[in-house]
C-alpha positions as CSV (number, residue, x, y, z in Angstrom):
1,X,50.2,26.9,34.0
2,X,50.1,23.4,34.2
3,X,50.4,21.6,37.7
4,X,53.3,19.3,36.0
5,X,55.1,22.3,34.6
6,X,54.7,24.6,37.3
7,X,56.7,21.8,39.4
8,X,59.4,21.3,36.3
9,X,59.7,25.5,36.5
10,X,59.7,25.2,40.9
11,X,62.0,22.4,40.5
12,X,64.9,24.0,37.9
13,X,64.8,27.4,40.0
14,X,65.7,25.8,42.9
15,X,68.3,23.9,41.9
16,X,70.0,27.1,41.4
17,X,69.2,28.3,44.9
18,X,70.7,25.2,46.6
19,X,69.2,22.7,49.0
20,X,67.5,25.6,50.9
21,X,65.8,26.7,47.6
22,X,64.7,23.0,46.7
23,X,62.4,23.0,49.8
24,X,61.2,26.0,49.9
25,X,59.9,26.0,46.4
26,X,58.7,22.5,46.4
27,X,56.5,23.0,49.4
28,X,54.8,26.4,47.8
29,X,53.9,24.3,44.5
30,X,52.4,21.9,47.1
31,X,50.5,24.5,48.7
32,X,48.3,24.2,50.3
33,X,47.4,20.4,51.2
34,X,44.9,21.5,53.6
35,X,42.8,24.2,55.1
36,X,43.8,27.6,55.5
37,X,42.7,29.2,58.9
38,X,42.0,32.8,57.9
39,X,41.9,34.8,61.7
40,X,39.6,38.2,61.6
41,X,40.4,39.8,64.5
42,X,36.7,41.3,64.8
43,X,33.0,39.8,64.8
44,X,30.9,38.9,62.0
45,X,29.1,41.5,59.9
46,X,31.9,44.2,60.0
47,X,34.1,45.4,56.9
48,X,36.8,42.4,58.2
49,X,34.5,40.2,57.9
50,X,33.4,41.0,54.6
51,X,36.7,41.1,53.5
52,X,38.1,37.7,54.5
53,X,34.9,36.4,53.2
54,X,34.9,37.6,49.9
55,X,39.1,36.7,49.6
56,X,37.9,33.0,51.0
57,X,35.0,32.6,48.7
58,X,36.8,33.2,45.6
59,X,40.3,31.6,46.3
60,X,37.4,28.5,47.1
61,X,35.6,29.0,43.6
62,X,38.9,29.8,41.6
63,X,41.6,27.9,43.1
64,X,39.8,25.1,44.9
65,X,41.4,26.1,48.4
66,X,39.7,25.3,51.6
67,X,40.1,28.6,53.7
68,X,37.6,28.8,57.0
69,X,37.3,32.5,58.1
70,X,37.4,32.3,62.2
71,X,36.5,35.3,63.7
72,X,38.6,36.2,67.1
73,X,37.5,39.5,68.3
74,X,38.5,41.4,71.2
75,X,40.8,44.4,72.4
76,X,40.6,46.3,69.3
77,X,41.9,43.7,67.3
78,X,44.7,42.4,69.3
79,X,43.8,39.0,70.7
80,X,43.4,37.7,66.8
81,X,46.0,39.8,65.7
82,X,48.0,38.0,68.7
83,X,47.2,34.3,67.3
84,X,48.6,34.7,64.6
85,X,51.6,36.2,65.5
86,X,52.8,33.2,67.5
87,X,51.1,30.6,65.0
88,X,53.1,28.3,63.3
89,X,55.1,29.8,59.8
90,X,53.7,27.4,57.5
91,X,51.4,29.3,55.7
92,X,48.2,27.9,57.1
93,X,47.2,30.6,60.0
94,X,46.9,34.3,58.5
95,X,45.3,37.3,59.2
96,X,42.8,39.9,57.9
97,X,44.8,42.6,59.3
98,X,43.7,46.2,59.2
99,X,44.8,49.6,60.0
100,X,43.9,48.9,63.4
101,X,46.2,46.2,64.4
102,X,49.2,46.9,62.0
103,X,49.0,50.9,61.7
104,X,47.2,52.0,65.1
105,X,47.6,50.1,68.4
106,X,51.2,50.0,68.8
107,X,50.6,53.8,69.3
108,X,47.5,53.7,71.4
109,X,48.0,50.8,73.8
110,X,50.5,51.2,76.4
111,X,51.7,47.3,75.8
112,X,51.3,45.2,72.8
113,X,51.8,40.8,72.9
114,X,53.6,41.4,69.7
115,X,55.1,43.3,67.5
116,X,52.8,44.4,64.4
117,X,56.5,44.9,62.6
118,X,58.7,42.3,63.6
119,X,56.3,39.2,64.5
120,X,54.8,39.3,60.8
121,X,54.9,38.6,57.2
122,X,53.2,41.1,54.9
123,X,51.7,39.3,51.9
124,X,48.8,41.8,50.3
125,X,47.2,44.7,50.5
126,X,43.2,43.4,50.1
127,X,41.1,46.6,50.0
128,X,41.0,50.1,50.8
129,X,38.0,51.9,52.2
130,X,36.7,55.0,53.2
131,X,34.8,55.6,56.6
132,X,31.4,57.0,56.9
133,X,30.6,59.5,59.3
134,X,26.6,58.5,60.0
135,X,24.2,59.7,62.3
136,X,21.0,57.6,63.7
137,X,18.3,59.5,61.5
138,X,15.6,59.7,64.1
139,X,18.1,62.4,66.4
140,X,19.2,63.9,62.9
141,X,15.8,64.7,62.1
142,X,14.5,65.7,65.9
143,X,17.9,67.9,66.4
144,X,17.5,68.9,62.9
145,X,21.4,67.8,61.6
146,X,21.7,67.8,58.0
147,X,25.2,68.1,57.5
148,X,28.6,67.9,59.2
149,X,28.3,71.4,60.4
150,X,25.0,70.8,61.7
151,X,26.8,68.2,63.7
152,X,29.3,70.5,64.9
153,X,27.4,73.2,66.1
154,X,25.1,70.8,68.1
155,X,28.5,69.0,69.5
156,X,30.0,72.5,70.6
157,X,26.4,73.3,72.7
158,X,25.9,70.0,74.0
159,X,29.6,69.4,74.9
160,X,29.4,65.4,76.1
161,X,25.8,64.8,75.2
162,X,26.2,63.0,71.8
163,X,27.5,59.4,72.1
164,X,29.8,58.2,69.3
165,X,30.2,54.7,68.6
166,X,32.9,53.0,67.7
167,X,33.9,48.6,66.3
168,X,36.8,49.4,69.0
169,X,39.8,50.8,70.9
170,X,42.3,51.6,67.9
171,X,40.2,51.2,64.8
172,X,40.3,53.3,62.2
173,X,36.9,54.3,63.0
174,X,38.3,55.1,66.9
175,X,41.0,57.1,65.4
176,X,38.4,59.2,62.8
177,X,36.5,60.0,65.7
178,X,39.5,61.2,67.6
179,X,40.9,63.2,64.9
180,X,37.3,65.1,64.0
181,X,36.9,65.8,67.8
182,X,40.6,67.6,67.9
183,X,40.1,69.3,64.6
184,X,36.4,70.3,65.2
185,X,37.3,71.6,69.3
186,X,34.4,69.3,69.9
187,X,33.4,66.6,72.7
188,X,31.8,63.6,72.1
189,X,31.6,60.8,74.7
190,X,33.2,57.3,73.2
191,X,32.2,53.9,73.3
192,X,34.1,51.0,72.1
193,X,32.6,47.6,70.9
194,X,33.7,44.4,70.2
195,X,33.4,45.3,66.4
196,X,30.9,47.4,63.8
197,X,28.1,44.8,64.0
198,X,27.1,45.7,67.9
199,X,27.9,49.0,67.5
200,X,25.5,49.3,64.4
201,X,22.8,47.9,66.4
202,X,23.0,50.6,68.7
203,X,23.7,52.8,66.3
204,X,20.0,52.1,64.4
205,X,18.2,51.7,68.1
206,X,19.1,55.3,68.8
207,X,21.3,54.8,71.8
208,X,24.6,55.6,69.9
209,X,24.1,59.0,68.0
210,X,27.2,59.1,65.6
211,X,29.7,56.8,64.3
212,X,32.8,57.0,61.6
213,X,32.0,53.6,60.5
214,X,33.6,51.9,57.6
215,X,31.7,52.3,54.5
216,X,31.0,48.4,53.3
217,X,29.5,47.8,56.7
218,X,27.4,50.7,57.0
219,X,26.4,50.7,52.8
220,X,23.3,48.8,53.4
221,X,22.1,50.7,56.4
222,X,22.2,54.1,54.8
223,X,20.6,52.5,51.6
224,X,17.7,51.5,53.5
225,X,17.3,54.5,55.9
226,X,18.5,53.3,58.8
227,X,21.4,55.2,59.4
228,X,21.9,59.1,58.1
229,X,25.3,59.8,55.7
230,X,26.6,63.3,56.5
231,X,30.2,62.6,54.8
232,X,33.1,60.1,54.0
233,X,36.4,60.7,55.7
234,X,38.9,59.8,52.5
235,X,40.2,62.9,50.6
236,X,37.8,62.1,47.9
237,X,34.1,61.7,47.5
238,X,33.3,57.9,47.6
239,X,31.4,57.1,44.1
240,X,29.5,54.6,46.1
241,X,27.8,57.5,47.9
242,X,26.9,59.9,45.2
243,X,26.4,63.4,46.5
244,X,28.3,62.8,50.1
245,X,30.8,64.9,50.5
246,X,33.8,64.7,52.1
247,X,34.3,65.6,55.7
248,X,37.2,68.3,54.4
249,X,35.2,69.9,52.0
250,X,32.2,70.1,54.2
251,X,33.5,71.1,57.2
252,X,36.7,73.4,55.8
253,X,38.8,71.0,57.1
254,X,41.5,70.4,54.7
255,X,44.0,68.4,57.0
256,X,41.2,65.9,57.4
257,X,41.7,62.6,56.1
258,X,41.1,58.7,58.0
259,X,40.6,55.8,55.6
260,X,40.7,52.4,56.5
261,X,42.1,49.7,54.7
262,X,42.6,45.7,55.0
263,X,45.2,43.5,54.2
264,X,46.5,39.7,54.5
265,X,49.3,38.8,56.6
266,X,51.1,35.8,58.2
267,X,53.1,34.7,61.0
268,X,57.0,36.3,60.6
269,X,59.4,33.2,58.9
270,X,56.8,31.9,56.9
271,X,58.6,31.3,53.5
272,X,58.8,33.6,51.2
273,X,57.8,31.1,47.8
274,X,54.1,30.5,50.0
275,X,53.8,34.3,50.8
276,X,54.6,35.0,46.6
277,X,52.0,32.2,46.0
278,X,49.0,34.0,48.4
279,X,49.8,36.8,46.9
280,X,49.5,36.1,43.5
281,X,46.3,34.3,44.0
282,X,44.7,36.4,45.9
283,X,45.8,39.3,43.2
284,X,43.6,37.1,40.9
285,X,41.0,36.8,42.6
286,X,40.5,40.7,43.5
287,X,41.3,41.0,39.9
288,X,37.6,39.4,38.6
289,X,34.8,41.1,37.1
290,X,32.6,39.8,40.2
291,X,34.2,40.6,43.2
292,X,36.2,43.9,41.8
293,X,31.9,45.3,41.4
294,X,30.8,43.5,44.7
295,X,33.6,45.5,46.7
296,X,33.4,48.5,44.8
297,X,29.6,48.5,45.1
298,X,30.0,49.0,49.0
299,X,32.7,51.9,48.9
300,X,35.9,49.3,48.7
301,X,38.7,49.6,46.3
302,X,39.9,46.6,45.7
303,X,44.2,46.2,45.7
304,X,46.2,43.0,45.6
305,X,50.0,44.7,45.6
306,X,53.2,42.9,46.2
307,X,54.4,41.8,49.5
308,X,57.2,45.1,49.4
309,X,54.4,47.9,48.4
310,X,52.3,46.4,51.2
311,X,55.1,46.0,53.9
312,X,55.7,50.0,52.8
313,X,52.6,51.1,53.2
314,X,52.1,49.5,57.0
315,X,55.9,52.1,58.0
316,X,54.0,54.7,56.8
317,X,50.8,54.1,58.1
318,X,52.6,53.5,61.9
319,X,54.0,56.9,61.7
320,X,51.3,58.9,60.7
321,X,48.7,57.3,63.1
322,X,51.0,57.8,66.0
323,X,51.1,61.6,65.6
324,X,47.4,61.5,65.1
325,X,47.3,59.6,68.8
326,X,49.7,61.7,70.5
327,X,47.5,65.2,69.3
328,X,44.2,63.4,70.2
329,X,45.6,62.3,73.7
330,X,44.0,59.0,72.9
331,X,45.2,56.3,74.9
332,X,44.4,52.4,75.9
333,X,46.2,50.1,79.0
């Protein structure tokens, strides 16, 4: 639609709404008049990463927006999560929130600065994406571990031996960890980093062992070698990873199941014509040939839902991760 029309459509619908209406649908046809600060609450390199970068790249090249990706990691997701709760509801500070921050840590950590509920607004659903449950190679091959069972039986004789890395306290990839240890009866000693990128540079220098890592981040790694696929954690096999099977079907575990996923938000009041006009964008931009194959081709599945179907999904996400917390025992101050 035209930019003249568009503001003739804005402009009749809010006459119907009132003087309240008039505003809020003139400033979203404005929108945006200048940069968009998009907050990942995690380093560079990791599956967040990728995500707001490949959301940012393509709202540039389709849309002509100016959105700068600022990484703000720290306490599992929390301190950028935290920004952007108390940010200003204009529409110009959101978030690449994940599972982490908006489905985990009110469960794990004893205190939150915000409510992952309440202090938000949800605006789209961006991706979903299995984890990967990798090994370094060089141990694989020396403790000869060629499958998840393999991994099991050398976890139950060497109780605290193998190191499992993880991007951080309350990730997904914490939590998939946590879950496989309960299921399994098995002990592996966990360390948290400030996101996937350290923790995959441990992970192919041998002093981390195993990580449930998310698959876009680890995709190149396991390509090349570096890092050993024994199984994804979704309930299907990922067709980015012919031939990996799931952790269910390899193991017999047929309760398992811990995908990630990734998802824009903003702060809580922002109005509801600018969260409509992100969303519908960003819909689009998922939508194309290019970056639908780019994401795919790394294990992501690509979403773009309403607003409603997204807000939905975060409820039910918050309930089953806290059961999943209170049967692992896992716990953060």
């Amino acid at each position: 639609m035209h930019q003249p029309r568009r503001r003739t459509v804005a402009l009749l619908l809010s006459l119907a709404l009132g003087p309240a209406g008039l505003t809020s649908a003139l400033a979203a046809d404005a929108y945006p008049t200048k940069p968009i600060r998009l907050v990942v609450p995690f380093p560079a390199g990791g599956t967040t990463d990728i995500m707001a970068r490949a959301v940012s790249a393509e709202l540039s090249k389709l849309q002509g927006w100016n959105v700068v990706v600022d990484n703000k990691p720290g306490a599992g997701g929390n301190i950028g999560s935290d920004i952007v709760a108390k940010a200003a509801p204009d529409g110009y500070t959101l978030l690449m929130g994940t599972v982490g921050t908006h489905g985990i840590n009110q469960s794990l950590y004893g205190k939150l600065p915000f409510d992952p509920i309440k202090d938000f607004a949800p605006i789209t659903l961006v991706a979903a994406v299995p984890n990967v449950l990798v090994v370094n190679p060089a141990f694989a091959q020396q403790n000869k571990i060629n499958s998840v069972n393999d991994l099991i039986a050398y976890a139950r004789a060497n109780p605290g031996k193998l190191n499992m890395a993880s991007s951080g306290n309350g990730t997904s990839i914490h939590l998939a960890g946590e879950l496989f240890k309960t299921q399994t009866k098995t002990f592996m000693v966990h360390f948290p980093y400030r996101g996937s990128g350290p923790a995959l540079t441990d992970m192919t220098g041998g002093t981390m062992q195993v990580m449930f890592d998310n698959l876009p981040s680890s995709m190149q790694l396991i390509k090349s070698g570096k890092l050993k696929a024994l199984a994804v954690t979704s309930a299907k096999p990922s067709p980015a990873l012919p031939g990996v099977p799931t952790i269910a079907q390899a193991a017999n575990l047929p309760n398992y199941e811990a995908s990630s996923w990734f998802g824009l938000l903003a702060p809580a009041g922002t109005p509801p014509d600018i969260i409509h006009r992100i969303q519908q964008e960003v819909a689009k931009s998922l939508n194309t040939p290019a970056v639908r194959e780019r994401l795919m081709a790394q294990g992501a599945d690509p979403v773009g839902n309403t607003p409603e179907q997204f807000a939905a999904l975060i409820r039910a996400e918050t309930t089953k991760w806290a059961k999943v917390v209170k049967d692992s025992g896992a716990k953060v101050d």
